[in-house]
VOLO-71722 format. One line per 5 residues: number of its first residue (from 1); their letters; for each residue x, y, z of C-alpha. Coordinates in Angstrom, 1 decimal. Example, Ala and Ser with C-alpha at 12.3 -4.5 7.8 and 13.67 -1.06 7.14 Angstrom:
2
1 = AS = 12.3:-4.5:7.8 | 13.7:-1.1:7.1 $
END
This chain:
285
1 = XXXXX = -8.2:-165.6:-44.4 | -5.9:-165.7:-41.6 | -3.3:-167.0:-43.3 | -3.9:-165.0:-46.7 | -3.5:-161.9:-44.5 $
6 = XXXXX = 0.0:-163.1:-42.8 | 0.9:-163.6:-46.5 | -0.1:-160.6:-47.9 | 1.7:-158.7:-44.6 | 4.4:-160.3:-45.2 $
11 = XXXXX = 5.4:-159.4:-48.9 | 4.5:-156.0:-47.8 | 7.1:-156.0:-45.0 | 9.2:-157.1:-47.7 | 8.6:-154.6:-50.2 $
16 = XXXXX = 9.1:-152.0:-47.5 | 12.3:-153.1:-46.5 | 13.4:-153.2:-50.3 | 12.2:-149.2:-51.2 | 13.6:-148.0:-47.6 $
21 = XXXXX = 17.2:-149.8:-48.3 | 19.1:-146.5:-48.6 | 20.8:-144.9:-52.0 | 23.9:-143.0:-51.8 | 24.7:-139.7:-53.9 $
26 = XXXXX = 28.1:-139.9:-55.4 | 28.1:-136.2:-56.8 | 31.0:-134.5:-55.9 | 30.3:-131.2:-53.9 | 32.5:-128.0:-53.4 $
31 = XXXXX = 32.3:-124.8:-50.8 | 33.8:-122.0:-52.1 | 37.4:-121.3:-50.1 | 37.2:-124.7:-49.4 | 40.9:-126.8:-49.3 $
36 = XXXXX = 41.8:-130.7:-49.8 | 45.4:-131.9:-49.5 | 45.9:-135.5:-50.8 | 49.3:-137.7:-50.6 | 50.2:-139.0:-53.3 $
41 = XXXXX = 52.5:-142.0:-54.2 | 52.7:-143.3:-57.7 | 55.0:-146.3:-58.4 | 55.4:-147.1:-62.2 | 57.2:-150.1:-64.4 $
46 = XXXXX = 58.4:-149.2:-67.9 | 59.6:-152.2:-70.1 | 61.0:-151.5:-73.6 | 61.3:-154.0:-76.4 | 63.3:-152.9:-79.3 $
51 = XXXXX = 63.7:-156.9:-81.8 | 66.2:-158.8:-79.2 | 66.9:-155.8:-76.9 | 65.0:-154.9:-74.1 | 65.2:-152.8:-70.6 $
56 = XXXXX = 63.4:-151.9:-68.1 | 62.8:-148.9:-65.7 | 61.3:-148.3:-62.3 | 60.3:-145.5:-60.7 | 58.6:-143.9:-57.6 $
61 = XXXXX = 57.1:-140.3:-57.0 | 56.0:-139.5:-54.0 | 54.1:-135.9:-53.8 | 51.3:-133.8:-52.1 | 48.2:-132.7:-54.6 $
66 = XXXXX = 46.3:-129.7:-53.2 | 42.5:-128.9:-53.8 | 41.6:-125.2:-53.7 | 38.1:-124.3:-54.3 | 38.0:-121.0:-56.3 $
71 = XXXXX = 34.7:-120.3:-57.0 | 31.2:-122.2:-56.7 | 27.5:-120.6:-58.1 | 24.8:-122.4:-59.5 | 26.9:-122.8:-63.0 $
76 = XXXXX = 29.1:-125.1:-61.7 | 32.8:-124.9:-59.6 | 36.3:-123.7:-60.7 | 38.8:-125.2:-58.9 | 42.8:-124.9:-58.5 $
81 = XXXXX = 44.8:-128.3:-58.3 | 48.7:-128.2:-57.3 | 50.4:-131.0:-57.5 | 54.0:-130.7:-55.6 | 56.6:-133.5:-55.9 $
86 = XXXXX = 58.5:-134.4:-52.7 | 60.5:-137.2:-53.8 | 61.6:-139.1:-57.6 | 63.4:-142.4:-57.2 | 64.5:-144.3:-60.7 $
91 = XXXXX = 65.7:-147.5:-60.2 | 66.3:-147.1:-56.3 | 68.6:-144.2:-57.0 | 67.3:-140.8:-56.0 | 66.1:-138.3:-58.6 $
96 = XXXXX = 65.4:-134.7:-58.9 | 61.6:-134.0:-58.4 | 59.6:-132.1:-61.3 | 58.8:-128.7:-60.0 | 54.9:-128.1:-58.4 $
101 = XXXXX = 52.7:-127.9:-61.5 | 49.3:-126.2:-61.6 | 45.9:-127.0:-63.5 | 42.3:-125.3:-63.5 | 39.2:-127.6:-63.7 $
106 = XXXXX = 36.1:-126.8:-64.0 | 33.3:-128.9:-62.7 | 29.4:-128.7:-64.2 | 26.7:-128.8:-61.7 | 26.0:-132.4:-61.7 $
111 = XXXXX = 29.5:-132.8:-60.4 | 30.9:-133.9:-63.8 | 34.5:-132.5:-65.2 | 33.7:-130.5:-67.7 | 37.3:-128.0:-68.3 $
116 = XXXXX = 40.7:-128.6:-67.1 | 43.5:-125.7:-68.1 | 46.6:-124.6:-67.2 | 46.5:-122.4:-64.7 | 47.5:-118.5:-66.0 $
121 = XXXXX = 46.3:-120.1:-69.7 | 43.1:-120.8:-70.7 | 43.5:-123.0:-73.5 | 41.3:-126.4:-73.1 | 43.6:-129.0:-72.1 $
126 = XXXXX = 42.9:-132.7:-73.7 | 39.9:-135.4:-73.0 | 42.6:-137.6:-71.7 | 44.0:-135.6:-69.3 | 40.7:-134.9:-68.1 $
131 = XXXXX = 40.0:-138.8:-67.4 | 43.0:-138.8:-65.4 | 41.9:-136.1:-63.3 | 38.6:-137.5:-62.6 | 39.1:-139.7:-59.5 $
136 = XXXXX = 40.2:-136.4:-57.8 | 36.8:-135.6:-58.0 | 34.9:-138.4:-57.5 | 33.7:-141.5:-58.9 | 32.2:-142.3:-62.5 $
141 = XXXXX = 28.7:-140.7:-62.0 | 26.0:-143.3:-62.4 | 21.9:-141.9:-63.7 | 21.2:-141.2:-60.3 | 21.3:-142.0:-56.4 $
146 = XXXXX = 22.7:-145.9:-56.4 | 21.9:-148.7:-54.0 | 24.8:-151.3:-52.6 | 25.8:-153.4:-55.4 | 23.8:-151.6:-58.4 $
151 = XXXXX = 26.0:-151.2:-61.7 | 26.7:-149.0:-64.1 | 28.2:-148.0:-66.9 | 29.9:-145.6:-69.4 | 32.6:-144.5:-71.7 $
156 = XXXXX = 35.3:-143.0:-70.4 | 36.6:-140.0:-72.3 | 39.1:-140.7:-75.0 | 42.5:-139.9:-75.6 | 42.5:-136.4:-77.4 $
161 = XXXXX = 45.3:-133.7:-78.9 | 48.5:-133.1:-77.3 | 48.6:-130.8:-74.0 | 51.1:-129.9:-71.0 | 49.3:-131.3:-68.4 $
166 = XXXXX = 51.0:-132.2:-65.0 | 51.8:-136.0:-65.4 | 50.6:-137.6:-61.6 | 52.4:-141.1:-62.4 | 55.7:-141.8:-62.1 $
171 = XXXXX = 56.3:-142.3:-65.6 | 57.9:-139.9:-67.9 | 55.5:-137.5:-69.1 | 53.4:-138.5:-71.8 | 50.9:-136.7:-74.3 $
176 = XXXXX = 47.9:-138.3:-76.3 | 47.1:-138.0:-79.8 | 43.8:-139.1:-81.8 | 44.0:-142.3:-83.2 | 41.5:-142.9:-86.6 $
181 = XXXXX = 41.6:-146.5:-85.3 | 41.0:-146.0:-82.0 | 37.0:-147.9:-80.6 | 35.7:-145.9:-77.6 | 36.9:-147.4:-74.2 $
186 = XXXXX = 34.3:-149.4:-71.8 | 33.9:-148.2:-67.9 | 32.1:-150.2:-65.3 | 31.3:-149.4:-61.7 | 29.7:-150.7:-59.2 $
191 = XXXXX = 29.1:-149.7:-55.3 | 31.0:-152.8:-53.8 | 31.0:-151.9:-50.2 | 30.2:-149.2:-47.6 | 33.1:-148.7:-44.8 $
196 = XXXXX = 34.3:-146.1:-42.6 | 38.2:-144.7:-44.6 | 40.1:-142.0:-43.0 | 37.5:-141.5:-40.6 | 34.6:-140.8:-43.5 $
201 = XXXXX = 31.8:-142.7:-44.3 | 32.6:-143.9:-47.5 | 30.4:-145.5:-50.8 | 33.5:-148.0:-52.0 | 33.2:-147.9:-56.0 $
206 = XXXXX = 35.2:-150.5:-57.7 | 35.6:-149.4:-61.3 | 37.3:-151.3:-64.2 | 38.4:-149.7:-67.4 | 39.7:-150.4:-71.2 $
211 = XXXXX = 40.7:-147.7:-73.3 | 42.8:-147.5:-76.5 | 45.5:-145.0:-76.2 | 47.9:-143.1:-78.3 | 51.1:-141.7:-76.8 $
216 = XXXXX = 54.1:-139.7:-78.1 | 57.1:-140.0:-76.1 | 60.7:-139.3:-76.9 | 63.1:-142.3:-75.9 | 67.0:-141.9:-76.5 $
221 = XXXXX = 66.5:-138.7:-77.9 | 64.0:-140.0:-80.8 | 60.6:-139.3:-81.0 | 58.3:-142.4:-80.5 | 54.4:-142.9:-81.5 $
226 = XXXXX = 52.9:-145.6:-79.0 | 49.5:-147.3:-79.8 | 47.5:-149.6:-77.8 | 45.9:-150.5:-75.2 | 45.3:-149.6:-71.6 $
231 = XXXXX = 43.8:-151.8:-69.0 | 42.7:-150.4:-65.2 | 41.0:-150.8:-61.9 | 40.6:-148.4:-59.0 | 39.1:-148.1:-56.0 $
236 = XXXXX = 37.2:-144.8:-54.9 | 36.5:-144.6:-51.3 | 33.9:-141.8:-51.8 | 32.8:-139.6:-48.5 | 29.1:-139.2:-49.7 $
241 = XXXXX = 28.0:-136.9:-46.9 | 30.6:-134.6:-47.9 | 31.2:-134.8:-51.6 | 34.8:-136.5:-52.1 | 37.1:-138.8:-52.6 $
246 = XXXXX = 38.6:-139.7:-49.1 | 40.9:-142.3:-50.6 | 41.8:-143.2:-54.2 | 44.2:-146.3:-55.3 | 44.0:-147.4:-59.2 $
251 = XXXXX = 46.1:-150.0:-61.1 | 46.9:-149.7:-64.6 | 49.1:-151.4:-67.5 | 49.3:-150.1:-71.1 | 50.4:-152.4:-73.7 $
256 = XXXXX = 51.7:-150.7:-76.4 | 53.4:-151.1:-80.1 | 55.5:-148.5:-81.7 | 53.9:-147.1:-84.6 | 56.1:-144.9:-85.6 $
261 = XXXXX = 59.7:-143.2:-85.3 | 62.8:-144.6:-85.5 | 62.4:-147.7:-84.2 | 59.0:-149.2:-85.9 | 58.1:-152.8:-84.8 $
266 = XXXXX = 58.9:-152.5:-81.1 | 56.4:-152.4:-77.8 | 56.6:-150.4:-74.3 | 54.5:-151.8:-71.5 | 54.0:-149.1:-68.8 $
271 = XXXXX = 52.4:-150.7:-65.2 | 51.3:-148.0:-63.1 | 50.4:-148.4:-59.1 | 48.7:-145.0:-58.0 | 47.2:-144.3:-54.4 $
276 = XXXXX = 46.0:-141.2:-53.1 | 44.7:-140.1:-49.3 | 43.3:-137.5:-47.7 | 45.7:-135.7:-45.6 | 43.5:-132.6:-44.4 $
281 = XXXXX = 40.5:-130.7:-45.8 | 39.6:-127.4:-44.6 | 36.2:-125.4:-44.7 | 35.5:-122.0:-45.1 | 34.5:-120.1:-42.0 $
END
């Protein structure tokens, strides 16, 4: 008996330990007034093949993206995003910066994107531009509170009609188009790590992603359809007590044939190296 009951204390001390291992909420969460400032630095590799000819351009943009809270009630949160370019290198050589661009985004209750705009214009901006939005916010949302190391997955939100959204890569700007093609995407996530970023106690979620894409872009003055696919981690350092992203750094490379346009038959392979970090965030009084 004496041993039976050692046993059976035993697995329960186990047990316990298992349910009281804590679970982390990654919902993002907004105060009305409230305002993040983020740095961010995208560095981006464009190769072109055209038969035998090829070239290559690099470029850097370096710029500050700014987090107003507008509005927050039990409906969900509008929020204002400015992104303002400091600095545009292209090929080491200095560049003149894209004027600061502004975007609404609306954000459900759960914490999920559900509207991104042009600010002053309330026409629905696309799916895609959305997804690339999304890490501003917070990480892929799982079914609910998450252990270290659970999984999950989803699909992220495919490319969609052409918009004039702010582009936050270093590329030249881009829009998406619907492919009849096109399979839905894959998106895995997993809580990898928790660590102490930018002086926040962060959930680390490692997220990978595959996605078709279809982009129009003009090169040399002639309009170019682009089809393919795109490939991407990132790395959310996610302040769960507070309800964002502390850090953000993603890596991404599209491999892409020309569909259409002048130039049929040749591919563009756009790398992309994005970080962001929290500069400063500021709570209403």
């Amino acid at each position: 008996m004496r041993r039976a009951s050692i046993a059976t204390i035993t697995l329960l001390g186990l047990a316990l330990t298992g349910c009281a291992a804590p679970r982390f909420d990654l919902r993002a969460r907004f105060a009305t007034g409230e305002v993040r400032e983020y740095r961010l630095v995208a560095d981006a590799t464009v190769r072109f093949s055209f038969g035998r000819a090829a070239t290559s351009e690099r470029s850097r943009l370096v710029a500050t993206a700014r987090i107003d809270v507008v509005t927050t009630s039990s409906a969900g949160s509008t929020l204002l995003l400015t992104i303002t370019p400091t600095s545009l290198t292209r090929d080491g050589k200095a560049a003149t910066a894209p004027p600061p661009q502004q975007i609404r985004i609306g954000v459900g209750p759960d914490g999920r994107v559900t509207e991104v705009t042009g600010a002053g214009d309330q026409t629905s901006l696309a799916a895609a531009d959305v997804e690339d939005l999304v890490p501003l916010i917070g990480p892929p949302l799982p079914p609910g509170r998450v252990h270290l190391r659970d999984r999950w997955s989803g699909t992220p939100l495919p490319q969609a009609t052409p918009s004039a959204t702010p582009s936050t890569s270093a590329t030249p700007s881009t829009s998406a188009g619907p492919s009849p093609t096109a399979t839905p995407g894959t998106q895995d996530a997993r809580l990898a790590a928790l660590r102490v970023v930018e002086g926040y106690r962060c959930a680390i979620v490692a997220v990978s992603t595959r996605r078709p894409v279809v982009r129009e872009r003009t090169i040399g003055g002639s309009p170019l359809r682009l089809e393919g696919i795109e490939f991407g981690s990132s790395e959310i350092s996610f302040a769960f007590r507070e309800g964002f992203p502390a850090t953000v750094a993603s890596d991404s490379e599209a491999r892409l044939g020309i569909a259409g346009g002048a130039a049929p038959g040749g591919s563009v392979v756009i790398a992309t190296k994005t970080t962001l970090t929290i500069l400063r965030r500021s709570l209403p009084r």
